[in-house]
C-alpha positions as CSV (number, residue, x, y, z in Angstrom):
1,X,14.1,-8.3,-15.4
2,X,12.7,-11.1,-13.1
3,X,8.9,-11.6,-13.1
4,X,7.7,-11.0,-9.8
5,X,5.5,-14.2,-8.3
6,X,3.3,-12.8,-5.6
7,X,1.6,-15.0,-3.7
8,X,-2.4,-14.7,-3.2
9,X,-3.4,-14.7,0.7
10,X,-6.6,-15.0,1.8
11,X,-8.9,-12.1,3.5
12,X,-8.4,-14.1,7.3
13,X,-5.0,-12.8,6.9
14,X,-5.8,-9.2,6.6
15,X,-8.0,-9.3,9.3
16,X,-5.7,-11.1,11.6
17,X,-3.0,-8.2,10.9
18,X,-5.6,-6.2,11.2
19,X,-6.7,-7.3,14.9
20,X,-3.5,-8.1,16.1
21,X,-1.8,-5.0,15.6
22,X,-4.9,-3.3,17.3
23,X,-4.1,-5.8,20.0
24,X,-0.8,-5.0,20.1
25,X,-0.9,-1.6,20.4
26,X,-4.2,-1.0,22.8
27,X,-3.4,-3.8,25.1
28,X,0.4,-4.6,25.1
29,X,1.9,-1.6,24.1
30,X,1.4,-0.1,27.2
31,X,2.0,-2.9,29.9
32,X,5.5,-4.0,28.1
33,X,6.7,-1.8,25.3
34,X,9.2,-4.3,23.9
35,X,6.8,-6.8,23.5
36,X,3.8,-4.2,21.8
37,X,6.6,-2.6,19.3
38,X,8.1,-5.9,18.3
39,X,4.0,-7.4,17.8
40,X,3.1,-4.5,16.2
41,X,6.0,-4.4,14.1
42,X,5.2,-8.2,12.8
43,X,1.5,-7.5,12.6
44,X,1.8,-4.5,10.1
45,X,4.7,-6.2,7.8
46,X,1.7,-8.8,7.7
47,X,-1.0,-6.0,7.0
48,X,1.8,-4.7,4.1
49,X,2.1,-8.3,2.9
50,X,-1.6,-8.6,2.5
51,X,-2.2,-5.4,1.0
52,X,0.7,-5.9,-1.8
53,X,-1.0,-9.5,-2.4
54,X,-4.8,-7.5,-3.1
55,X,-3.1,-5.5,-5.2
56,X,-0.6,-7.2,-7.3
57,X,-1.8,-11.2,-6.9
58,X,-3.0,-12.7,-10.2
59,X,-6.9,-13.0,-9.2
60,X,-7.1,-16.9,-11.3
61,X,-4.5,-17.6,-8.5
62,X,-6.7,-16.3,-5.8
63,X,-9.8,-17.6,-6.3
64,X,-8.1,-21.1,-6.5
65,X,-6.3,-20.6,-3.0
66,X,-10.2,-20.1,-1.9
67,X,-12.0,-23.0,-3.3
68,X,-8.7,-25.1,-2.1
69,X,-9.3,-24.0,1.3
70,X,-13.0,-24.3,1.2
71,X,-12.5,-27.5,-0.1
72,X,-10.3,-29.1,2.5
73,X,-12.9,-27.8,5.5
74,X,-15.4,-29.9,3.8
């Protein structure tokens, strides 16, 4: 069986997906449906993505992915 390699995202993510797919459906949606279904399609395989990184994500991994990115602001 292969060994799964999930990559860890950051929370920013999640609340991007998070946010955007409210966007998508409150103020697209309803002025141009292909646009709001096809946003808020790619904004909750983003919310999925995040949520299968919390969960399965080694948390060593994650916690370097944060101190990299806090390191490269400084």
């Amino acid at each position: 069986m292969l060994k799964r390699r999930i990559a860890p995202l950051s929370g920013s993510f999640m609340i991007t997906a998070i946010l955007g797919f409210l966007i998508s459906t409150v103020y697209i949606f309803p002025r141009s449906n292909p646009w709001g279904l096809a946003l808020s399609v790619l904004f909750a395989a983003m919310f999925a993505a995040a949520m299968i990184s919390t969960t399965y994500a080694p948390l060593e991994a994650e916690i370097a992915a944060e101190n990299k990115s806090k390191k490269a602001k400084k």
